[in-house]
C-alpha positions as CSV (number, residue, x, y, z in Angstrom):
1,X,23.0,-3.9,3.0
2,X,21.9,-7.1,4.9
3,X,23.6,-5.8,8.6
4,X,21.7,-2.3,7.9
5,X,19.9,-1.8,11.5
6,X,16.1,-2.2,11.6
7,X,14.2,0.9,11.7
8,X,11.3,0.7,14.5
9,X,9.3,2.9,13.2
10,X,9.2,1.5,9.9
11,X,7.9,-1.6,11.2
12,X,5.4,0.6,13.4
13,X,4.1,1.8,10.6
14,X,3.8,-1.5,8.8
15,X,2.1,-2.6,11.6
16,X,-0.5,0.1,11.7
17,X,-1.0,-0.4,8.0
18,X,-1.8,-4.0,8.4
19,X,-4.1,-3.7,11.7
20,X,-6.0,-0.8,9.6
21,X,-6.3,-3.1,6.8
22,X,-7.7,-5.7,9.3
23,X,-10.3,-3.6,10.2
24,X,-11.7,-2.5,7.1
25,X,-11.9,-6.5,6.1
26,X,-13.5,-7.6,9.4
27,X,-15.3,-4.5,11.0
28,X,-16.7,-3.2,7.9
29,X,-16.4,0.4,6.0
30,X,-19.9,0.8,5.5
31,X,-23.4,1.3,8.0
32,X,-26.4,-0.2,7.1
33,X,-27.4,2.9,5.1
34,X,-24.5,3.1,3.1
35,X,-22.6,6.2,4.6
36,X,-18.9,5.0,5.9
37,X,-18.2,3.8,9.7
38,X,-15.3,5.3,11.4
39,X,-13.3,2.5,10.3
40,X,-14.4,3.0,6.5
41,X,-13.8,7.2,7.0
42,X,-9.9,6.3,8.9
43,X,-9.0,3.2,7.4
44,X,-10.6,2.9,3.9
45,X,-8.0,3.2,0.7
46,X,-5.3,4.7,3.4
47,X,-4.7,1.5,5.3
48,X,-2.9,-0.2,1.6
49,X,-1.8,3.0,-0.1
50,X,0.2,3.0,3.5
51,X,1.5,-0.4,2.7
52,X,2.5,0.7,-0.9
53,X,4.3,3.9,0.4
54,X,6.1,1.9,3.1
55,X,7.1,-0.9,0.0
56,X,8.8,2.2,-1.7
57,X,11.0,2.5,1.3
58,X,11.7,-1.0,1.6
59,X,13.1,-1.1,-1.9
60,X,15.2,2.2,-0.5
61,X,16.3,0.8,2.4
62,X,17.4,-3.0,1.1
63,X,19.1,-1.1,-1.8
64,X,21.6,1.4,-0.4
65,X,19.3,3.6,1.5
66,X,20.5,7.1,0.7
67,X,23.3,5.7,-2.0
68,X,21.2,4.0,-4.6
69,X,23.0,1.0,-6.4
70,X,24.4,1.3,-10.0
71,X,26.3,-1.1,-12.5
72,X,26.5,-4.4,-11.1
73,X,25.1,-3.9,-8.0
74,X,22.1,-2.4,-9.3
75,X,21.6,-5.8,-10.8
76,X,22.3,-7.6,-8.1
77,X,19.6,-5.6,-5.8
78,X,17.0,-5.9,-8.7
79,X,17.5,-9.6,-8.5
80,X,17.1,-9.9,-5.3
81,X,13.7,-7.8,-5.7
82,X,12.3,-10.0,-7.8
83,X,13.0,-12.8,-6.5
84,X,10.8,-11.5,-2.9
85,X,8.6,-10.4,-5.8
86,X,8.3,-14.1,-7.1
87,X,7.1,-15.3,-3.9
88,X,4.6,-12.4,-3.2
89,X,3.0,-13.5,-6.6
90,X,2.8,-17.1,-6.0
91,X,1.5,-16.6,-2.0
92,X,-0.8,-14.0,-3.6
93,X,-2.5,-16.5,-6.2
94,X,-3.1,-18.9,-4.0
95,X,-4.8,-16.4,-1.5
96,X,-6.9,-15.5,-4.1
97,X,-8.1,-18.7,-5.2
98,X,-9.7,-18.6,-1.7
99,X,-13.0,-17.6,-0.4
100,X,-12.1,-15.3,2.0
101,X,-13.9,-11.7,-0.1
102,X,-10.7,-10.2,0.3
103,X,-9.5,-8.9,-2.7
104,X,-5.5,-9.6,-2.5
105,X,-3.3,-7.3,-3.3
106,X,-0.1,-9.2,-3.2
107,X,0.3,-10.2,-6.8
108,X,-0.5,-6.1,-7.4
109,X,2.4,-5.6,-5.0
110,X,4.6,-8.1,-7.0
111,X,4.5,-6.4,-10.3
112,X,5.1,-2.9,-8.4
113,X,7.8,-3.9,-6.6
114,X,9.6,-5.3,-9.9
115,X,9.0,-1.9,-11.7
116,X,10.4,-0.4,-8.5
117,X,13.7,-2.4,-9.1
118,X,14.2,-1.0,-12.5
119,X,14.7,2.4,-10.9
120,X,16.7,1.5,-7.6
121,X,19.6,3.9,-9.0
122,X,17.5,7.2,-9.0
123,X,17.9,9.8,-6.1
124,X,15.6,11.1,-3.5
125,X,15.2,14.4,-5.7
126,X,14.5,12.7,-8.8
127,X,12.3,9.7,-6.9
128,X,10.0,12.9,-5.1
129,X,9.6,14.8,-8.5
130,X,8.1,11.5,-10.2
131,X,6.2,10.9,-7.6
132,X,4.3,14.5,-7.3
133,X,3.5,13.9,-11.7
134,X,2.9,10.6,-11.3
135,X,0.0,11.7,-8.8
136,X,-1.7,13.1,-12.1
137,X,0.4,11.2,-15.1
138,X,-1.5,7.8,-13.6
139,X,-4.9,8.4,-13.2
140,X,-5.0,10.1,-16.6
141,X,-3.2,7.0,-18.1
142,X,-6.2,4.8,-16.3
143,X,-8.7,7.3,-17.8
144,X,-7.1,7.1,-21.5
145,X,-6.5,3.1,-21.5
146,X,-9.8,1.6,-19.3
147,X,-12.3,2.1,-22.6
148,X,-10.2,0.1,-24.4
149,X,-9.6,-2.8,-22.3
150,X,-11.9,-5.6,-20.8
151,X,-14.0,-5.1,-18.0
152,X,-12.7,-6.9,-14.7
153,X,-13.4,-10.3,-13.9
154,X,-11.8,-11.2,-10.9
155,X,-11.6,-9.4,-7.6
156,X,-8.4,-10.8,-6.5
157,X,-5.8,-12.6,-9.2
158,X,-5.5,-16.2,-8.8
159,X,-3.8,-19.6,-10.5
160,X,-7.0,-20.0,-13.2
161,X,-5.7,-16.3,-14.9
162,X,-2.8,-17.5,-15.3
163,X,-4.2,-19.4,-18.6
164,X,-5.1,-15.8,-19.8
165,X,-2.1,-13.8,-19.1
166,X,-2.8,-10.9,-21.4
167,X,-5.9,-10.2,-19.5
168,X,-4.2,-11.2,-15.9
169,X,-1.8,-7.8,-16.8
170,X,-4.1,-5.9,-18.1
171,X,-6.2,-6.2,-14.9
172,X,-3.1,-5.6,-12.6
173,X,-2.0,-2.4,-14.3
174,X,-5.1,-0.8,-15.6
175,X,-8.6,-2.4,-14.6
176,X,-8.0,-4.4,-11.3
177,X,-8.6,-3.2,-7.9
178,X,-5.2,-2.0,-7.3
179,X,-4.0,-0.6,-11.0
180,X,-0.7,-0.3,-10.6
181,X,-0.1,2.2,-13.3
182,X,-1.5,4.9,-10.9
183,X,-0.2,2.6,-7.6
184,X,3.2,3.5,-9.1
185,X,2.8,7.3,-7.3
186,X,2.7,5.6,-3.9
187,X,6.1,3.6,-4.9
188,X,7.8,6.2,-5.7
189,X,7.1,7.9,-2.9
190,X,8.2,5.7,-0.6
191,X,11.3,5.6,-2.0
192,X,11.9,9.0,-2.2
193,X,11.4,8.8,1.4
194,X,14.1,5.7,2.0
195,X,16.9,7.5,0.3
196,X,16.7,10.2,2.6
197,X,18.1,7.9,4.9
198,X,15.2,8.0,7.6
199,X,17.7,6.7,10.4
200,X,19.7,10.6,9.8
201,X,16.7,12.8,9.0
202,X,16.8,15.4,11.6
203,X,14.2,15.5,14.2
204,X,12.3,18.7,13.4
205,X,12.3,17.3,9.6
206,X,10.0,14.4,10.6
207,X,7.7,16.3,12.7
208,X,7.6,18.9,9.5
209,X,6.7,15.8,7.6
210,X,3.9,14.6,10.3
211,X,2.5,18.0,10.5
212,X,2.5,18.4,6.7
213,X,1.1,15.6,6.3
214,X,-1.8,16.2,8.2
215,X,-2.4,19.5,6.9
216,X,-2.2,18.2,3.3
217,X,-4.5,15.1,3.4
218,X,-6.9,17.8,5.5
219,X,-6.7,20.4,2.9
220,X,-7.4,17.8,-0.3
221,X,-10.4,16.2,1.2
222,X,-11.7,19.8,1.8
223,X,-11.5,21.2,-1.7
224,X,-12.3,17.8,-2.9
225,X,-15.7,17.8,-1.1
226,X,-16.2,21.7,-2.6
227,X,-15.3,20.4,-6.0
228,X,-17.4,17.6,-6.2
229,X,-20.4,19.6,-5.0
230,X,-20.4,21.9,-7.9
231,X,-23.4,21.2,-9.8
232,X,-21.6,20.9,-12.8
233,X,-19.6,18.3,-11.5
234,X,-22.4,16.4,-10.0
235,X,-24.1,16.8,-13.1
236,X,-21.5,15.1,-15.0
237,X,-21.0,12.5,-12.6
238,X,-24.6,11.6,-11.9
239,X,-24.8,10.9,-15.7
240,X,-22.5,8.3,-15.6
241,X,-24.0,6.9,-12.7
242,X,-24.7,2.9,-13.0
243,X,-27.6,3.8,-10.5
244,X,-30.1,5.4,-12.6
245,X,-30.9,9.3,-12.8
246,X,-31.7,10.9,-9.3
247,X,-30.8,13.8,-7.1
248,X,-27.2,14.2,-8.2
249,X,-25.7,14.8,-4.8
250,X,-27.9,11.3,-3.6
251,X,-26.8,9.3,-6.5
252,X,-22.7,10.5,-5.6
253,X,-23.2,9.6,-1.7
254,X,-24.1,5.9,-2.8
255,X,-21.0,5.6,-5.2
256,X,-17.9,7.8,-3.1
257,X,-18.8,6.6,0.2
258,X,-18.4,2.7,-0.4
259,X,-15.6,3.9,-2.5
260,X,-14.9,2.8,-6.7
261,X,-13.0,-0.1,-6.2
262,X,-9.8,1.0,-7.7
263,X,-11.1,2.6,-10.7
264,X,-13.6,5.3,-12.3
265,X,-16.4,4.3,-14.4
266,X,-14.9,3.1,-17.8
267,X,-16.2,5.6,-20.5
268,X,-17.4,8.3,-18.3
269,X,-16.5,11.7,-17.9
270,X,-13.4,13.4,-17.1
271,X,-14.9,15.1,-14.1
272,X,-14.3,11.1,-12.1
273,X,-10.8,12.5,-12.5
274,X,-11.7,14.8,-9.6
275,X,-13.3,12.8,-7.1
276,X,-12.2,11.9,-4.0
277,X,-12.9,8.3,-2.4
278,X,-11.4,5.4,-1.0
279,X,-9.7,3.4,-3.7
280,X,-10.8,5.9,-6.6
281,X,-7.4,6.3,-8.0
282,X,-8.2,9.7,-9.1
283,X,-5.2,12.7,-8.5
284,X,-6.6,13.6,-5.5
285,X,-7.1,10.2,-3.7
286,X,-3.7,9.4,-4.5
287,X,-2.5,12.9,-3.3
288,X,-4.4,12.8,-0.1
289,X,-3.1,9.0,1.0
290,X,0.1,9.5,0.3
291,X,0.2,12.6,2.5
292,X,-1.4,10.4,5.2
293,X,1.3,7.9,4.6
294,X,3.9,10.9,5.1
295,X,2.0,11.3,8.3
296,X,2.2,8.1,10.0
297,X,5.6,7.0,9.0
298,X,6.7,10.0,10.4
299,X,4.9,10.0,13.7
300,X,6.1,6.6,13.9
301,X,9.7,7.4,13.4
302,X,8.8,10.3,15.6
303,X,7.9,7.8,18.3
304,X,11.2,5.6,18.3
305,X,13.1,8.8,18.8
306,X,11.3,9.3,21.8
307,X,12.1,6.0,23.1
308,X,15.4,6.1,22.6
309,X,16.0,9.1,24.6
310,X,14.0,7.2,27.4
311,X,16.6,4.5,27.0
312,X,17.4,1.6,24.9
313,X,14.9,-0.4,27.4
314,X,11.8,0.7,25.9
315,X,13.4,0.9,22.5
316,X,13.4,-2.8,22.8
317,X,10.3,-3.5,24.6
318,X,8.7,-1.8,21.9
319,X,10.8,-3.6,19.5
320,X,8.8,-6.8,20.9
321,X,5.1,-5.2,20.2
322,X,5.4,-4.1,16.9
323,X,7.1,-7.4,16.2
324,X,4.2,-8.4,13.7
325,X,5.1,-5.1,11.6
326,X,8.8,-7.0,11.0
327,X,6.7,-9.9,9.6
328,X,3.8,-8.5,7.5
329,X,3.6,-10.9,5.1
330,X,3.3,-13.7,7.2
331,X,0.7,-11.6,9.5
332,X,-1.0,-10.6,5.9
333,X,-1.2,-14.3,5.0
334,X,-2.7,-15.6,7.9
335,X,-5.3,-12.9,8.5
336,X,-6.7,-13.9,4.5
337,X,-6.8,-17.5,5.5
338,X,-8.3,-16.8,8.8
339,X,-10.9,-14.3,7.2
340,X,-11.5,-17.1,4.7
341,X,-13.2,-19.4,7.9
342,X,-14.9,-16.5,9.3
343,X,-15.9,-14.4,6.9
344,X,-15.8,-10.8,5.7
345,X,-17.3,-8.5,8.1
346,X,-17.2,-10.7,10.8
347,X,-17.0,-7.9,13.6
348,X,-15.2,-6.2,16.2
349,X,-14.3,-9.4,17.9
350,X,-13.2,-10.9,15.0
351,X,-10.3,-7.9,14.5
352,X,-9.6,-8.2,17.8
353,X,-8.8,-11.6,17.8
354,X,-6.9,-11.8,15.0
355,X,-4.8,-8.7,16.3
356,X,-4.0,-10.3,19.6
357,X,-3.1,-13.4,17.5
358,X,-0.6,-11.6,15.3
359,X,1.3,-9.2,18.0
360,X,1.7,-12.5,19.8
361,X,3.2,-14.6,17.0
362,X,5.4,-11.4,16.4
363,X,6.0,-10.6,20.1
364,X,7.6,-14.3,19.6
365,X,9.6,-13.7,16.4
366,X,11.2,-10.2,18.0
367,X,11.9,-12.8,21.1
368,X,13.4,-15.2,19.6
369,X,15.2,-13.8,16.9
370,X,13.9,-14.8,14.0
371,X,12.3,-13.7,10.4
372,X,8.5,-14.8,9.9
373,X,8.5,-17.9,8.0
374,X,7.7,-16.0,4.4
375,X,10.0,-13.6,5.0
376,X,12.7,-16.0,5.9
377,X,12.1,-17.7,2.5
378,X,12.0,-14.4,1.1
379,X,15.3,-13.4,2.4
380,X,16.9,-17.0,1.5
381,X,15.6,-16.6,-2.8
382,X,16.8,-12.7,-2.3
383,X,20.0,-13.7,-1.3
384,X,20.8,-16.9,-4.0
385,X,19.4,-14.1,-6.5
386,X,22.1,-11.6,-5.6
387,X,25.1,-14.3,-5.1
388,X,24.0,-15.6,-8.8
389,X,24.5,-12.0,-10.2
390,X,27.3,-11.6,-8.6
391,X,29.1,-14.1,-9.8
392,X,29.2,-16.5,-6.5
393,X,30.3,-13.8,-4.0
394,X,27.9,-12.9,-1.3
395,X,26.9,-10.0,-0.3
């Protein structure tokens, strides 16, 4: 498992996902009057749902790829999972004892990945059909459990909640700005998509994927939009509105476009269940970023064919740009502590120099050979977790 090849476009995409995130931290999602930027319309809840998806195939890919793991080496590769996870956690609470107004998903991404490793052994088939009920089994289980829990407190999770862990899980599965209980879709997903082996899938199959992709996130957001302006909809939603009674369709506008924040209001009607906006959680929110993620892994994986027939030269030179996407943590790390000196929102210039920063540093890795500095340590607690389980052999 550890001589596997590197898949470029993998790390493309990872690299997309984290400059997208980038940019909704530093350019902004929102105009002065509310509405969403282009940024906020491209990059909004589809920048980390892409990042969830492409975790999915991690797990997949670190795990057998298209031969999941069972017995003792199921437990070995679990280990080694949450060990990584381990780390995420603990880099994630101290980012979020900063003040950067980032809310961190890391410790989210931690407790996702370790359910992930309790279901390494299931195939493709079984991962995709979970995945497409999941899409409505979450939200629904959100909707059900959010009444009956506190309200958030914290935006990001971070070493003070650790005094109140019933609350710290409760806000990581159900009420936080990542719920993990409908997150799980996007896991599963992904690796549904890494034990088809992405290295073999045939070409036309990942352009059918980019294409479908396309067309599906297209055709959600469209019968979303239709949905949501039915006046009984709008009714029903405009009731539950923390904004006061209005003009329904006004009083929507200002709560879909800056999006919910990873969850409906707590108490209110069922018809939340069918709205669409960044970081909603709602079926189709999930449904429509997790085609989009379909989209651009694809058209990334898409893209390293095409270098390769051009010849292993620009296989390799692009190897060396999307060096950062081999290294996301370490990018992700340092773009929270850097947004923690200038600030949320801090501009254009601000994204772009933080994105020159980080293909430089990984330009550098892909040079020299190495891991980023998390991901070597990553690699090194992955790796005593596996020997342990296995009894002292390596693996």
């Amino acid at each position: 498992m550890a001589s596997a090849p590197r898949l470029l476009g993998v790390d493309a995409a990872r690299l997309v996902a984290l400059l997208a995130m980038m940019a909704t931290h530093l350019v902004g999602v929102r105009a002065d009057d509310g509405t969403l930027t282009d940024v906020g319309w491209w990059c909004a809840g589809r920048a980390s749902a892409l990042f969830a998806v492409l975790a999915g195939v991690s797990l997949a890919l670190v795990s057998g790829r298209d031969r999941p793991p069972h017995g003792r080496a199921w437990a070995a590769s679990a280990a080694g999972v949450v060990a990584r996870c381990v780390l995420l956690a603990f880099v994630g609470l101290l980012l979020g004892a900063l003040d950067s107004g980032i809310a961190v998903i890391l410790v989210d991404y931690a407790l996702l990945l370790s359910l992930g490793a309790l279901l390494l052994p299931l195939r493709a088939r079984t991962l995709g059909l979970l995945a497409a009920a999941w899409v409505l089994v979450g939200p629904v289980l959100l909707q059900l459990l959010r009444p009956h829990l506190p309200a958030r407190g914290w935006s990001s999770p971070e070493p003070g909640m650790l005094a109140t862990p019933g609350r710290l899980v409760s806000e990581l599965l159900v009420t936080g700005y990542y719920p993990v209980l409908a997150w799980l879709a996007y896991l599963l997903l992904g690796m549904a998509l890494g034990r088809c082996d992405l290295a073999r899938v045939r070409t036309r199959v990942l352009a059918a994927w980019a294409i479908g992709g396309v067309l599906v996130a297209w055709l959600v957001t469209a019968v979303a939009h239709r949905v949501m302006a039915l006046p009984s909809v709008l009714n029903a939603l405009a009731a539950d509105a923390p904004l006061g009674q209005g003009d329904p369709a006004q009083v929507l506008r200002l709560l879909v476009d800056p999006g919910l924040a990873g969850q409906t209001p707590a108490d209110g009607s069922w018809a939340w269940l069918l709205v669409l906006a960044p970081h909603a959680s709602t079926p189709p929110d999930l449904l429509a970023t997790m085609a989009s993620s379909v989209a651009v892994l694809a058209g990334c994986l898409l893209a390293e064919r095409g270098l390769l027939r051009l010849g292993p030269g620009w296989h390799r030179a692009a190897g060396v740009v999307c060096g950062a996407g081999a290294a996301t943590l370490s990018g992700y790390t340092l773009h929270v502590v850097l947004t923690d000196v200038v600030g949320v929102g801090a501009g254009v210039r601000a994204w772009l120099d933080q994105a020159l920063l980080l293909l430089v540093l990984g330009a550098f890795l892909a040079l020299s050979g190495r891991r980023g500095p998390l991901e070597a340590v990553g690699a090194r607690l992955a790796d005593a977790a596996r020997t342990l389980v296995l009894g002292g052999r390596s693996v």
